[in-house]
C-alpha positions in Angstrom: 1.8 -3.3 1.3 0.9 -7.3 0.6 3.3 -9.8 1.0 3.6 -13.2 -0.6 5.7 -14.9 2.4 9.3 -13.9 0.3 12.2 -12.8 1.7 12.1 -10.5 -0.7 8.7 -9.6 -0.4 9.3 -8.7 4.0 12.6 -6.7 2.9 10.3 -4.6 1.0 8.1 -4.2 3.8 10.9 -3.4 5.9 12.0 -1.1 3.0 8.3 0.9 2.8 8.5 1.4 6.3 11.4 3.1 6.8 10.4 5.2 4.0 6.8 6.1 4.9 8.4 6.7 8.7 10.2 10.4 8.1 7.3 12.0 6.1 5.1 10.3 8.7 7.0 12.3 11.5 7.6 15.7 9.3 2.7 15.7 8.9 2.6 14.7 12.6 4.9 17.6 13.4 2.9 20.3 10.8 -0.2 18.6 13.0 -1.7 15.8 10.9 -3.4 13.4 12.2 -0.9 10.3 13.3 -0.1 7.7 10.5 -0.7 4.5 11.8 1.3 1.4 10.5 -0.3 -2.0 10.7 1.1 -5.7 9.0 -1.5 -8.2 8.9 -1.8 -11.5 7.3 -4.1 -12.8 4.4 -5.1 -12.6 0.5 -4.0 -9.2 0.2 -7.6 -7.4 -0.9 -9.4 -8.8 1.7 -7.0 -8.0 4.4 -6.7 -4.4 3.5 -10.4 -4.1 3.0 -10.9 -5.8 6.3 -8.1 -4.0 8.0 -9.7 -0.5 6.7 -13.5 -1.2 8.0 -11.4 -2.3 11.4 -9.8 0.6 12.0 -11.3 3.3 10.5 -8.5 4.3 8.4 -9.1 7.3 6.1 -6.5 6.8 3.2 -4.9 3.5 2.2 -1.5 4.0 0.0 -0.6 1.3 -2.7 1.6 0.9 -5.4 1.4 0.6 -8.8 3.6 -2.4 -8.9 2.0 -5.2 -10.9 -0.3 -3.1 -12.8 1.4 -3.9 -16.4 1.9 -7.9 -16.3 0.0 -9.8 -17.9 -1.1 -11.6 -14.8 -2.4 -8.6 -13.8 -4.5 -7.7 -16.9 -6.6 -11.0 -16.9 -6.2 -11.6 -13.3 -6.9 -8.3 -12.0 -4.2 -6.6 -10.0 -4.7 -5.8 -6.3 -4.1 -2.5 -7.1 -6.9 -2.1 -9.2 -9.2 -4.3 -6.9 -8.6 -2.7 -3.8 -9.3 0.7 -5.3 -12.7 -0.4 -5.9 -13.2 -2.0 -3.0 -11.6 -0.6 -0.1 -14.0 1.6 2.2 -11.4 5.0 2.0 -9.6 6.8 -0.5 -6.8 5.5 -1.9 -3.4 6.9 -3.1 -1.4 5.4 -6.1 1.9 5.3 -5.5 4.4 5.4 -8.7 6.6 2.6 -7.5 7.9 1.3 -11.0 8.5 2.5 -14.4 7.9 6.1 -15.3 7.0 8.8 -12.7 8.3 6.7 -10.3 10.4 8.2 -7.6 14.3 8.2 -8.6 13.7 7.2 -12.5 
């Protein structure tokens, strides 16, 4: 999960870990491999591509948050960038709007 240096933007970090931690622990227990969680700093596409050829991570989860502003649309989101880019599969997560987890 990027960050752009907010308070609000570390409380969701904060928020995303405690989440991911429980289903994390219930595969380790059915004998997944270990979920690894790692915070690093930069422009968020390069930093989870360079973070993915680091480590050798097999699946990066994202959201779809940001993927209907306008920004987004003539900026490109990181979303949709680092689905292209990134060197593992990648799972969309339904953060926002509908199919999104409690809507």
């Amino acid at each position: 999960m990027g960050t752009d240096g907010s308070e609000s933007s570390y409380r969701a970090v904060d928020r995303a870990a405690t989440v991911a931690r429980d289903p994390a622990d219930r595969a380790w227990g059915l004998g997944v491999a270990p979920v690894e969680t790692v915070a690093v700093e930069g422009e968020p596409v390069d930093a989870l591509s360079e973070t993915v050829k680091e480590r050798g991570i097999d699946l990066l989860v994202v959201s779809n948050r940001g993927l209907n502003s306008l920004a987004g649309r003539l900026l490109g989101s990181v979303t949709a960038t680092i689905s292209h880019k990134a060197a593992c599969d990648v799972l969309l997560v339904h953060t926002t709007g509908k199919g999104a987890a409690g809507s």
